[in-house]
GUBA-747509 format. One record per residue: residue in three letters; x negated, y negated, z negated of N, C-alpha, C, O in turn. Coordinates in steps of 0.001 Angstrom, whole numbers, plus 500000, padded with zeros to 6 digits. Atoms other than C-alpha are relative to their C-alpha. Layout:
N
ALAXYZXYZXYZXYZ/...
//
This chain:
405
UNK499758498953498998294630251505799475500865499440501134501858498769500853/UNK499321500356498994295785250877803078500006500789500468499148501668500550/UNK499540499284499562298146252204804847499352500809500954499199502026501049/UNK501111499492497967295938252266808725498825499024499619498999497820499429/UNK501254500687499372292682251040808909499963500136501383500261501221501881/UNK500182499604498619292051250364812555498618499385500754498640498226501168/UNK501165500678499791288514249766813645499705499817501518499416500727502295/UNK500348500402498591288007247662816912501252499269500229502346499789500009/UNK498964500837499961290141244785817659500195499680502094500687498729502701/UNK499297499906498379290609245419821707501271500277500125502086500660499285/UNK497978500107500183294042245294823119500241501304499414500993501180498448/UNK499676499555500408294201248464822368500237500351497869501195500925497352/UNK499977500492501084293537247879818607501404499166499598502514499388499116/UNK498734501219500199295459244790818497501146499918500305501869499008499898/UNK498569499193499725298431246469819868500764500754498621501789500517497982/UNK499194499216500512298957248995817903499631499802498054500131500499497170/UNK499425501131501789298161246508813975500974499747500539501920500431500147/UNK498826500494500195300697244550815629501298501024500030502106500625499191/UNK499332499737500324303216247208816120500227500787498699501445500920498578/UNK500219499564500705302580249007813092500527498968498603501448499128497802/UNK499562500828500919302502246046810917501632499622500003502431499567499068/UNK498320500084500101305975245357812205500929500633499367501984500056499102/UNK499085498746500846307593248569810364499550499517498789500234500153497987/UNK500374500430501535306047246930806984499022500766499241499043500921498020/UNK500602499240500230303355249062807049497866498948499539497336498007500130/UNK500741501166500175300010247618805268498515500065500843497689500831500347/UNK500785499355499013297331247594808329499079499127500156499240497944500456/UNK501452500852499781293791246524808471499057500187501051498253501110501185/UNK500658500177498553292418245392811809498292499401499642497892498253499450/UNK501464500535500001288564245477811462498819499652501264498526500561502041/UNK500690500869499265286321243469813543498830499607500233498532498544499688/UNK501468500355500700282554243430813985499698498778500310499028498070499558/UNK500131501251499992282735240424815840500560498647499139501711498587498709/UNK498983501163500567283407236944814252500963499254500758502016498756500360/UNK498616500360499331285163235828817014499490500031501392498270500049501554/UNK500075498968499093285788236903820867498783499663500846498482498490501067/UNK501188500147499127282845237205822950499568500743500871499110501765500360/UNK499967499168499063282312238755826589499345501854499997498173502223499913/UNK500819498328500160281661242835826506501009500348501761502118500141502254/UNK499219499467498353281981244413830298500852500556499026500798500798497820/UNK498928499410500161285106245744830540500973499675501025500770498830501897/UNK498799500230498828288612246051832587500394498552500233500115497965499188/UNK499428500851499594290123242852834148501123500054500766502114499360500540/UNK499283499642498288291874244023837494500982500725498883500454501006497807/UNK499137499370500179295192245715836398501180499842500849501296498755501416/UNK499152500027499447298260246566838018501577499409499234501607499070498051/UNK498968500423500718301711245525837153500695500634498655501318500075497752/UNK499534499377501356302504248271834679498973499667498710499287499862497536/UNK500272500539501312299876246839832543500934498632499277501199498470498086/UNK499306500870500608301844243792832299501498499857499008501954499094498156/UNK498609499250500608305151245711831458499700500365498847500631500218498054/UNK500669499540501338303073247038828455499882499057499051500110499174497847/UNK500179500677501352302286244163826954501030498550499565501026497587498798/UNK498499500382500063305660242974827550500494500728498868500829499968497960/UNK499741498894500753306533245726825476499432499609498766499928499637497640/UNK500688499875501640304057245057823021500083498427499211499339498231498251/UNK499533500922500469305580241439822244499366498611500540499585497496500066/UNK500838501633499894303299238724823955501261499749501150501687500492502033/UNK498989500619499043306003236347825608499659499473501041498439499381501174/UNK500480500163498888306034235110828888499115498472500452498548498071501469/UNK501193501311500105304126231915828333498302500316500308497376500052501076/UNK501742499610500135301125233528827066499842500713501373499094500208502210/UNK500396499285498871301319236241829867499431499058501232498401499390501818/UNK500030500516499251301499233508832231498367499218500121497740498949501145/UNK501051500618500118298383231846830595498816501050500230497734500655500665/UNK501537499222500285295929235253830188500665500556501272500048501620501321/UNK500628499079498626296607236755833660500482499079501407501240498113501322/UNK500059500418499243296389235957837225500374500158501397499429500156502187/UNK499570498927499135298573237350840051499096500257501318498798499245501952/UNK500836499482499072296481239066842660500756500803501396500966502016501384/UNK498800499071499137298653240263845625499714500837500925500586501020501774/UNK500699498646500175296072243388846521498740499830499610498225498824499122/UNK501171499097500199293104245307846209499173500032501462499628500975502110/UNK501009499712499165290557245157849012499275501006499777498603500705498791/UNK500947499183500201288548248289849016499584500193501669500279500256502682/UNK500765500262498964285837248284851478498654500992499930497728500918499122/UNK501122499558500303283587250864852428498305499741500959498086498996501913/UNK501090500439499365279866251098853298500064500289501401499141499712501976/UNK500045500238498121280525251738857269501403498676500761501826498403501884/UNK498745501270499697283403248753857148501609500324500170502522499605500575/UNK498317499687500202286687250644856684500393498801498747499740498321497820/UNK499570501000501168288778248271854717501326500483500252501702500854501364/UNK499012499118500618292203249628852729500197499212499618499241498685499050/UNK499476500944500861294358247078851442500967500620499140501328501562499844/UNK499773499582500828296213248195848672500471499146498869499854498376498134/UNK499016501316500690299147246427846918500891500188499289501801499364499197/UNK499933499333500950300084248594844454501860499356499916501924498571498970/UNK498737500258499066304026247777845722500436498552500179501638498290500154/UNK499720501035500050303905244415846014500406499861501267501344499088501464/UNK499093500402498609304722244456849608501385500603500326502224500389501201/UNK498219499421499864307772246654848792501097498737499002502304498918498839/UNK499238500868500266308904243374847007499707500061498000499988499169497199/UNK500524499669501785307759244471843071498921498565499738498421497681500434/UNK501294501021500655305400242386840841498551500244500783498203501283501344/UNK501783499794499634301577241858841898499076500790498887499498501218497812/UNK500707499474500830299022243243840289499445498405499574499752497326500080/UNK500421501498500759297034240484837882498084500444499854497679501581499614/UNK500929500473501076293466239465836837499693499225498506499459498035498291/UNK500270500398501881292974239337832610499046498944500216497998499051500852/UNK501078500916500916291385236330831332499678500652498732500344500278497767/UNK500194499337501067290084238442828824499512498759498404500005498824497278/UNK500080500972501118288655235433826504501599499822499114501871499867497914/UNK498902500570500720292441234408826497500766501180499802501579501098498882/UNK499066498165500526294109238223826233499806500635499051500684501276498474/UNK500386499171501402292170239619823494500030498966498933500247499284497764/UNK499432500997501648292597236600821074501271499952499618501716500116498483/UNK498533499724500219296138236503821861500827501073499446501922501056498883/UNK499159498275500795296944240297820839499695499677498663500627499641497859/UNK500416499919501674294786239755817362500961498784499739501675499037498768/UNK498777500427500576297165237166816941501255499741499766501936499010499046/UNK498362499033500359300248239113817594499743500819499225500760501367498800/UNK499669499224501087298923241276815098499910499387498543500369499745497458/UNK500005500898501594298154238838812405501704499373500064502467499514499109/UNK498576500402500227301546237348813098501060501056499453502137500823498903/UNK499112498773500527302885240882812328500105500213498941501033500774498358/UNK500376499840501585301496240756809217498803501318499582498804501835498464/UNK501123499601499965298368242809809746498666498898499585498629497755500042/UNK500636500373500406295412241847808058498823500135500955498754501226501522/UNK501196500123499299292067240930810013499116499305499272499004498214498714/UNK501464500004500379288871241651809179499122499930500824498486500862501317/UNK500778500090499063287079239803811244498084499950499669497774500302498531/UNK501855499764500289282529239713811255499910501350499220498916501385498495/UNK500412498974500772282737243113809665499803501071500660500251501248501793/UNK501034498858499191280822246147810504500770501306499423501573501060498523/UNK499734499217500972281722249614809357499178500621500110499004501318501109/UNK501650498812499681278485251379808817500559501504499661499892502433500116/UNK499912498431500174279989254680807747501678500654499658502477499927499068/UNK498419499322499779283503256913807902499610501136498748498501501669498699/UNK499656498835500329284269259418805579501537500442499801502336500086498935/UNK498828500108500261287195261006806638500484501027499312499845502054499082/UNK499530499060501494289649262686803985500280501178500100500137501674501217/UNK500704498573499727289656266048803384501931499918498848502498499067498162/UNK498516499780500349293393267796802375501017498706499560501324498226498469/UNK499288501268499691295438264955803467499825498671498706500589497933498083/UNK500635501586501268293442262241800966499406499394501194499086499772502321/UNK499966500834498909292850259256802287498598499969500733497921500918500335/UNK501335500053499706289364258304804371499703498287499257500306497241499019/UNK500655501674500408286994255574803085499232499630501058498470500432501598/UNK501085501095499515285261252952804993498770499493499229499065499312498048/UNK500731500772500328281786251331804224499517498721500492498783498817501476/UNK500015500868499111281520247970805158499057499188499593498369499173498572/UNK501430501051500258279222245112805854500378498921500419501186499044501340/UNK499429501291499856279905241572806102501800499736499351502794499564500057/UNK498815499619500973282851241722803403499657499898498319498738500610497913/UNK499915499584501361283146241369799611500757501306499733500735501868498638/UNK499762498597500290284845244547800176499638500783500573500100501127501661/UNK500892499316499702282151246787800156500487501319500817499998501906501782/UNK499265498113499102284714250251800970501655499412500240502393498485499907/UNK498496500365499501287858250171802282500805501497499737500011502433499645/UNK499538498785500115290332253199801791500750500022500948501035498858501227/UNK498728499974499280292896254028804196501110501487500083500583502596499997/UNK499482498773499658295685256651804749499635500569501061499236501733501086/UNK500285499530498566295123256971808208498538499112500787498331497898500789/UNK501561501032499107291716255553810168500094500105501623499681501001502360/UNK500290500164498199292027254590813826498637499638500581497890498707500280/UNK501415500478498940289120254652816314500088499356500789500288500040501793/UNK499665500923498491289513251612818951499343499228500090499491498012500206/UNK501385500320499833286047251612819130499193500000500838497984499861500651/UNK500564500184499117285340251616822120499153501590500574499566502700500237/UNK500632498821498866282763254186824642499350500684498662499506501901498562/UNK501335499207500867280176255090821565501129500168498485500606500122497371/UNK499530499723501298283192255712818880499400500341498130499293501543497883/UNK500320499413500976282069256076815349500977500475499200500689500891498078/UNK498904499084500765285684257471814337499463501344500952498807502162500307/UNK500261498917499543285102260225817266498983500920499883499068502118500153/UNK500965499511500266281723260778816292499686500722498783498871501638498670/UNK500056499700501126282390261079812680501023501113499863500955501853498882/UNK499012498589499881285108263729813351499996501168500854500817502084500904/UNK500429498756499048283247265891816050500446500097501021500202501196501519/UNK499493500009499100284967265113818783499425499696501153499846500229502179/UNK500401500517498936282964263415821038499392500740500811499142501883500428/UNK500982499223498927281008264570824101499531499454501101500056498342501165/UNK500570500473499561279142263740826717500797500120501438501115501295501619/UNK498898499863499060281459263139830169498884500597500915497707500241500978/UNK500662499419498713280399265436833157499489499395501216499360500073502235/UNK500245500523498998279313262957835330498553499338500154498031498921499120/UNK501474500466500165275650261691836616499904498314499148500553497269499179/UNK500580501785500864274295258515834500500534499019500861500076499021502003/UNK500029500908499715275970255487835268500039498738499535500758498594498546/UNK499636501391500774275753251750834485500715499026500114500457498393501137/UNK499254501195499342278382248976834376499322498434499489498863498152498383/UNK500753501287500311277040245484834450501567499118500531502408499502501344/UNK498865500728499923279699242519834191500031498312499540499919497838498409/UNK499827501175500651280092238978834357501147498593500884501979499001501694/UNK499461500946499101281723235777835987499217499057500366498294498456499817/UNK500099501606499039281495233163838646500999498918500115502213499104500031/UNK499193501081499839282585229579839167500821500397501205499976500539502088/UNK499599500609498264285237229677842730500491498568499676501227498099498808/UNK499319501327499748285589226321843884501233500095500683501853499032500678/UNK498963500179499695288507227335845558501536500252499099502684500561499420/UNK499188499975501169290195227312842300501244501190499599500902502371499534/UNK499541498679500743293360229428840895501051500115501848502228500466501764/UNK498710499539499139295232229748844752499825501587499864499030502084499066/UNK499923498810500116295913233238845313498906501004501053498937500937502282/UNK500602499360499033293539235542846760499845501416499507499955501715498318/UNK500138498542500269292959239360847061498720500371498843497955499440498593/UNK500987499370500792290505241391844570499570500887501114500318501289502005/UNK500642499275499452287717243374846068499434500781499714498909500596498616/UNK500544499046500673286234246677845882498831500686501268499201501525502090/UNK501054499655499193283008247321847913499030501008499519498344500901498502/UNK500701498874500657281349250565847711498486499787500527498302499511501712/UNK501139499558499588277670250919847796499503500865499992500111501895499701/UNK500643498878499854274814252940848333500228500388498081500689499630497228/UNK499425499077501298275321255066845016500514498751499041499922498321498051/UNK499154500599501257277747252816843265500945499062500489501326499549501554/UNK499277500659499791280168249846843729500324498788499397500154498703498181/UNK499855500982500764281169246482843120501395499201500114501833498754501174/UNK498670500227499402284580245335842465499779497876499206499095497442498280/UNK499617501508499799285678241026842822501023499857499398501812500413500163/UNK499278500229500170288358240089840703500619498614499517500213498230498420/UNK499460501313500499290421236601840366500285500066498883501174500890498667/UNK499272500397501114290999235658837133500547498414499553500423497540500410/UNK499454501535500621292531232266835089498775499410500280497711500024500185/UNK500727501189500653290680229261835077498889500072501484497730499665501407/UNK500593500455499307289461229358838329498220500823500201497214500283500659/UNK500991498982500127286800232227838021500235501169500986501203501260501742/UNK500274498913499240285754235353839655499131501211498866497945501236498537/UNK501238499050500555284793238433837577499274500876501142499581501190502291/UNK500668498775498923282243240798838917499563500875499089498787500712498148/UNK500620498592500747282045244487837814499006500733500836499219501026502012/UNK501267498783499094279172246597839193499749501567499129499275501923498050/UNK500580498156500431278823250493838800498962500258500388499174499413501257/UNK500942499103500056275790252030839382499353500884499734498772500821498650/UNK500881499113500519274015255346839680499182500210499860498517499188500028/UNK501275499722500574271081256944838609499059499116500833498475498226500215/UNK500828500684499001269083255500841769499848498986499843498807498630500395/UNK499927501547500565269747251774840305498929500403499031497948500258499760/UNK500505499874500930267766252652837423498263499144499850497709498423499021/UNK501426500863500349264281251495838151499993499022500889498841498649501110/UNK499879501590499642265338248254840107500648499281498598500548498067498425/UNK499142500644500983267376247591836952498750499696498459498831498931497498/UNK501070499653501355264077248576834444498900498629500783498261497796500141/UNK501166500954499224261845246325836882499977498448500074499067497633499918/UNK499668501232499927263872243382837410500976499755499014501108498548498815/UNK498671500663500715266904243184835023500919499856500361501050499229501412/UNK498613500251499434270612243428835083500506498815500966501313498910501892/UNK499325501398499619270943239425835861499417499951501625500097499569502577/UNK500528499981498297268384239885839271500684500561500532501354500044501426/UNK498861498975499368270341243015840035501188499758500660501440499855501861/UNK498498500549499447274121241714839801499422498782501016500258498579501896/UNK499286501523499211273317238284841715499032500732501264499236499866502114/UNK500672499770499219270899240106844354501181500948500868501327500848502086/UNK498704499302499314274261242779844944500915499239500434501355499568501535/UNK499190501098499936276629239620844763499725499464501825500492499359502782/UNK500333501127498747274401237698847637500098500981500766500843500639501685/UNK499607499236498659274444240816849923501420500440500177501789501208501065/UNK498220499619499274278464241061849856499902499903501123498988499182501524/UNK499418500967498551279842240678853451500960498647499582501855498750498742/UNK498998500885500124281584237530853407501644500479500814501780501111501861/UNK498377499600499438285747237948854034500766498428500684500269497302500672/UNK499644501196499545287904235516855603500267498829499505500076497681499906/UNK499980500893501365288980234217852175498737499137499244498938498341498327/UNK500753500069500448285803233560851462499007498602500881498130497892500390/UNK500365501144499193284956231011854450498255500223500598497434501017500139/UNK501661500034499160281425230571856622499325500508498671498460501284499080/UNK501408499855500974279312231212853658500587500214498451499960500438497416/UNK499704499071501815281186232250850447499099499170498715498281499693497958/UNK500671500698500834280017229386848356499790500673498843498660500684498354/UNK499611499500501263281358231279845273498496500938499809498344501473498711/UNK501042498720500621278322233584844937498910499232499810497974499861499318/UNK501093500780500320275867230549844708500313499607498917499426498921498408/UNK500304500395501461277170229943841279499708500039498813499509501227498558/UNK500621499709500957276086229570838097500500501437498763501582501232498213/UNK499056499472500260276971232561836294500766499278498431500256498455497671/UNK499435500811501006279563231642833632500144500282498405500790499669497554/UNK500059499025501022278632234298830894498883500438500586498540500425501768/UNK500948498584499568275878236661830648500365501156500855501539501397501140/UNK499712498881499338275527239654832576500032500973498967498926501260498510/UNK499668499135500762277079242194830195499857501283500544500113501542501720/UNK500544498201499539275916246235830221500993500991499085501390500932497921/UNK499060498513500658278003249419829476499295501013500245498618500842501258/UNK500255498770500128276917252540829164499989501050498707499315500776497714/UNK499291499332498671278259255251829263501086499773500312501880499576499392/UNK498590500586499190281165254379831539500874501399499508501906501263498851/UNK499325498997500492282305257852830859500335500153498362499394499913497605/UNK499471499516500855284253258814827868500554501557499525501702501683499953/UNK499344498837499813285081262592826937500474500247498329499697499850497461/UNK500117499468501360286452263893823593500919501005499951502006500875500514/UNK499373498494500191287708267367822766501341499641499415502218499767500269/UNK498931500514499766290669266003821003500190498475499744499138497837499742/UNK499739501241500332292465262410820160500086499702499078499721498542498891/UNK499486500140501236293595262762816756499906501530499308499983502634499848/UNK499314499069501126294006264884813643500412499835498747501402499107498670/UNK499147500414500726294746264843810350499397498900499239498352498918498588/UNK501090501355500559294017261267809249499593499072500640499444497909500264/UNK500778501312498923292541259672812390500268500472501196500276501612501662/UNK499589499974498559293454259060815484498905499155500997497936498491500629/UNK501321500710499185291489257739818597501038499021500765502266499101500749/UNK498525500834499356293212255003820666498724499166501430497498499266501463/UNK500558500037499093292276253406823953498911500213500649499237500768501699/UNK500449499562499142288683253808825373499234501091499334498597501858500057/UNK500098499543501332287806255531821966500559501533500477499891502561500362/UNK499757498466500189290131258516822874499870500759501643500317501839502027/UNK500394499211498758288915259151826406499854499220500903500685498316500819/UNK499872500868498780287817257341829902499173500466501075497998500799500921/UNK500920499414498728286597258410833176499665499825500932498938500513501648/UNK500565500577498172286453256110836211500374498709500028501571498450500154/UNK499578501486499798286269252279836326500427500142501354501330499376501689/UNK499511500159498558286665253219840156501591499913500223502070498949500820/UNK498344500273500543290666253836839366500097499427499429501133498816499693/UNK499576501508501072290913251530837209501147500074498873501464501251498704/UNK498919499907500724293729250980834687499362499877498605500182499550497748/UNK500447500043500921291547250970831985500984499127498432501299499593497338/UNK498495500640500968294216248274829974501096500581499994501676500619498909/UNK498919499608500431296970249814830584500374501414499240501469501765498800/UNK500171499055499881295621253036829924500003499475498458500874499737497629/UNK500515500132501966294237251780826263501693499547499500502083499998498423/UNK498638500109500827298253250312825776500847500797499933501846500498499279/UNK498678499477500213300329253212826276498955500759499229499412501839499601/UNK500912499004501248297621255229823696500452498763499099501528498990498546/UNK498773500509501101298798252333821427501121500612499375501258501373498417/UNK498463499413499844302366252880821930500063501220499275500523501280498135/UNK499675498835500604302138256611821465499723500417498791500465501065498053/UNK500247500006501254299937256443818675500585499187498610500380499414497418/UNK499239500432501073302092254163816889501088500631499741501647500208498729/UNK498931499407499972304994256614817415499334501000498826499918501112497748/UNK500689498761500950302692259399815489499211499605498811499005500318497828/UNK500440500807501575301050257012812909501398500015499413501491500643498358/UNK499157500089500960304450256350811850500807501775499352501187502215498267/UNK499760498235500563305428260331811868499431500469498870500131500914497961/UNK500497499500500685302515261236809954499602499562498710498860500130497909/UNK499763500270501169303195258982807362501098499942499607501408499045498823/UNK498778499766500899306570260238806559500280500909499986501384501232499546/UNK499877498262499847305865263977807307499554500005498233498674499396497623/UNK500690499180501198305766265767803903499282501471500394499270502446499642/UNK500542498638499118304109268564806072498161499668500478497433500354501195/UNK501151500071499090300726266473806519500052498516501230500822497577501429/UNK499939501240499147299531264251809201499574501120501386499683500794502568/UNK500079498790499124298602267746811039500599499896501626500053499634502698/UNK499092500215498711301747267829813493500360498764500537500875498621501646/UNK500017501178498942301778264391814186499085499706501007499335499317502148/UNK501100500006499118298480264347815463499518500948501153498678500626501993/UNK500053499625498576298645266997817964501436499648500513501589499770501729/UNK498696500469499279301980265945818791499077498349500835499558498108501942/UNK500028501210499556300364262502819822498492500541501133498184499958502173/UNK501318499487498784296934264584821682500979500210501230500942499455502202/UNK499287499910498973299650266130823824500793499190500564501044499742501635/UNK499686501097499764301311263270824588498921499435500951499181499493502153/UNK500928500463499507298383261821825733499655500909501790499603500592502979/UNK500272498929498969297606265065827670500929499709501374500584499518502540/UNK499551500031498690300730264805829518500239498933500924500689498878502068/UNK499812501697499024300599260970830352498722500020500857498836499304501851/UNK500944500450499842297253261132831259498852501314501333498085500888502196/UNK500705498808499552295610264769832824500444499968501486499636500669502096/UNK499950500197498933297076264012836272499138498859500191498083499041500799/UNK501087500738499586295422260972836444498393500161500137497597499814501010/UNK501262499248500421292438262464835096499453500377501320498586499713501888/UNK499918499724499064292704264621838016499492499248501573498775499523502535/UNK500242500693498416292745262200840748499258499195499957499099498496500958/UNK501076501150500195290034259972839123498948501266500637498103501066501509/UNK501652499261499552287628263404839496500093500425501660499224500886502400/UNK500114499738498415288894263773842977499495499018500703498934499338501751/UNK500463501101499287287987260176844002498819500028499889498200499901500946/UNK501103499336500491284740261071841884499320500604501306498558500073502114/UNK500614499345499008284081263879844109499839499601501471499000500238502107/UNK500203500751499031284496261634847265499187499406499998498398499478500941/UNK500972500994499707282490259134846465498208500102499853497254499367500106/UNK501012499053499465279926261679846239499299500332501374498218500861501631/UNK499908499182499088280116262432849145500421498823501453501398498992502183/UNK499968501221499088279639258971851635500737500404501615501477499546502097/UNK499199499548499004281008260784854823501423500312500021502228500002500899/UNK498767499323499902283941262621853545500710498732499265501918498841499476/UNK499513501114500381284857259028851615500272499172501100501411498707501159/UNK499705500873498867284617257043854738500951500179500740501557499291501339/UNK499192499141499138286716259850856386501665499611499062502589499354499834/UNK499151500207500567289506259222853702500540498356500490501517497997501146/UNK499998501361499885289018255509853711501153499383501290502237498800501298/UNK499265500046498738289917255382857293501453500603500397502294500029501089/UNK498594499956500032292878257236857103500978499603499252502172499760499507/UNK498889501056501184294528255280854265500292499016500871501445498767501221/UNK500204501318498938293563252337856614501253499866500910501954498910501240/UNK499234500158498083295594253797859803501192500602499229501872501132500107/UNK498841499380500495298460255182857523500451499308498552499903499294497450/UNK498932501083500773301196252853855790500293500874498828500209500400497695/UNK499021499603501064302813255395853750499094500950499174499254501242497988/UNK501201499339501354299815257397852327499601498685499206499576498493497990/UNK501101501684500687298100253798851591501049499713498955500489499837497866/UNK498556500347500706301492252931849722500296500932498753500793500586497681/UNK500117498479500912301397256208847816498965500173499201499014500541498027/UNK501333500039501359297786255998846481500169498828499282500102499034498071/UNK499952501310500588298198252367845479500838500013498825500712499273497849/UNK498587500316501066301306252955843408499166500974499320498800500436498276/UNK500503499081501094299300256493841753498639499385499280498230499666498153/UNK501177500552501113296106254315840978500295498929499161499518498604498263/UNK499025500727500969298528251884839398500635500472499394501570499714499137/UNK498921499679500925300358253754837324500983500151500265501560500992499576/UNK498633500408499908303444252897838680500814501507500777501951501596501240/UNK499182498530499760304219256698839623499168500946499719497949500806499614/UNK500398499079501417303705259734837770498753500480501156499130500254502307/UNK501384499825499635299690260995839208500584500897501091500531500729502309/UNK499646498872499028301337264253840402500081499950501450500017500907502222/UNK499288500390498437302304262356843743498711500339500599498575500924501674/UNK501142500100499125298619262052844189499134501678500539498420502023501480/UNK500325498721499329298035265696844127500669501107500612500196502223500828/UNK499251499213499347301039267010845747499028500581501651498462499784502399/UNK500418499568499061299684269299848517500459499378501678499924499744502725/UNK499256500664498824301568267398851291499607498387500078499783497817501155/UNK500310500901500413300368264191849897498530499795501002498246499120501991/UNK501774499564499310296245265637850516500413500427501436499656499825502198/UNK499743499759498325297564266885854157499928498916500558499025498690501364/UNK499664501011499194298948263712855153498527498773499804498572497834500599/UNK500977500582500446295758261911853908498985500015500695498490499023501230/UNK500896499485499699293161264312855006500265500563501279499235500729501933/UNK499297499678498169295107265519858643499197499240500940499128498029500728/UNK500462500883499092293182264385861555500666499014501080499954498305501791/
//
């Protein structure tokens, strides 16, 4: 019998074995992969992700090795407004970074094995049953001499298609039209100097540029429904490098933007659905934890830092609800609301950007005034970073000064 099972070894996973295991608690990090291998996903983060996983014990070596300082955000729309966005780095703060994800997600699983969490790596879990009047849940597993697994508590940090959320009724389908993320990297020859990340909106969707280690370039692409039968016709890999070659070139980028003639350096990786919704995070027994317990807009981004403070909190309420003699009940909405209140402003201003980018006129119209205004531009940058509480973004004086002609 174990204490946490936690299925899905993403930072958010691998966060919260390692802090868990630290209290002497006995925690099994399961793994379908045998070992790490590219799945789209976040890269681009702002500085409060890095504070997080400061927090969550990786020292400043490693940090130094898995990310890549980026000192803004280019967002660029389709009539040529361009918004730089530097999430306070020009008020003198940290930069924002690009994840080497190869080297970030091996490094957490082995801050949690160093914790003394157990990893179960190549194993599958084909089936949940979770426990019924605070008994424990079992696992069924595959690739394992141990066929079931028991646990007190079962974490979901399973990613968009959860099979903890699914197996506990939670899940749902996010309110937004069909979209697809496609994801991979390029060689730059202009190696690791420093250059901006980019975010270029297209006709229904977007593609964001981000520096990472080692002398790379990821590329994320969103797309809506309207992609669909160029994507069924030709294939993700025609798709991304056919969106790639029509970038505009930037100044960084020189006469001709060699970087997009190269080979890519990974497959072109597919997500769907980008959206995440689930009625709640946790109850008694299982909890959901980074993209597992909710997600709603690669366009804001944060996606890492977002999956580490659902760690965090959930390790505050894993450890509650295994020393409540009352249940695992009140820990687990104690840790939904939690969530609620870190998170439902942002929420907020992801479906407001949402509803902009709907809406190619009244986006351009924004765009442009971020552009011609220092201290709004300064203000969204820090709320799509984290680095101040969401509310700022929907203070009514905030939308005036934004939206004012």
């Amino acid at each position: 019998m174990r204490d946490v099972a936690i299925v899905g070894a993403g930072p958010a996973g691998a966060v919260l074995a390692a802090r868990l295991a630290r209290t002497g608690l006995d925690v099994a990090l399961i793994e379908r992969a045998r070992s790490w291998r590219w799945r789209a996903g976040g890269v681009f983060a702002s500085p409060a992700a890095m504070d997080a996983l400061r927090r969550a014990g990786l020292d400043a070596a490693t940090l130094d090795r898995v990310a890549r300082p980026i000192p803004a955000m280019r967002l660029e729309t389709t009539r040529g407004a361009v918004v730089r966005l530097t999430y306070g780095a020009d008020g003198g703060g940290p930069p924002a970074v690009g994840f080497d994800r190869s080297a970030l997600d091996p490094a957490l699983v082995d801050l949690a094995r160093a914790a003394g969490a157990t990893i179960l790596a190549g194993v599958t879990v084909r089936d949940v049953r979770l426990g019924v009047a605070g008994g424990p849940s079992t696992l069924d597993l595959i690739g394992t001499e141990e066929a079931q697994l028991q646990a007190r508590i079962v974490v979901g940090a399973d990613g968009a298609s959860s099979l903890i959320a699914r197996t506990a009724g939670v899940a749902r389908p996010v309110r937004l039209a069909p979209r697809v993320g496609l994801s991979h990297h390029l060689p730059d020859p202009r190696g690791d100097v420093p250059l901006e990340a980019r975010m270029q909106v297209l006709r229904d969707g977007y593609i964001g540029i981000a520096p990472v280690p080692g002398g790379r370039l990821n590329v994320g692409i969103v797309l809506g429904r309207s992609w669909l039968p160029a994507l069924g016709a030709h294939g993700a890999t025609a798709v991304a490098a056919r969106i790639v070659a029509d970038l505009p070139a930037t100044d960084a980028d020189g006469t001709d933007a060699p970087w997009r003639r190269g080979a890519p350096c990974d497959r072109v990786a597919g997500a769907a659905p980008l959206g995440v919704r689930v009625t709640r995070r946790a109850g008694p027994g299982w909890f959901l934890v980074g993209d597992a317990a909710g997600f709603l807009d690669p366009f804001t981004g944060e996606g890492i830092h977002r999956a580490l403070v659902s760690a965090e909190l959930a390790s505050l309420a894993i450890l509650a609800a295994l020393r409540a003699r009352d249940g695992a009940g009140p820990a687990a909405r104690a840790y939904d609301r939690a969530m609620s209140r870190r998170f439902a402003a942002k929420d907020a201003v992801s479906w407001l950007v949402q509803a902009f980018l709907t809406r190619p006129m009244l986006f351009e119209y924004a765009a442009r005034r971020l552009a011609a205004r220092p201290g709004v531009r300064a203000t969204m940058g820090l709320v799509m970073g984290d680095l101040v509480p969401a509310t700022h973004g929907l203070d009514p004086r905030f939308l005036a000064a934004l939206l004012a002609p």
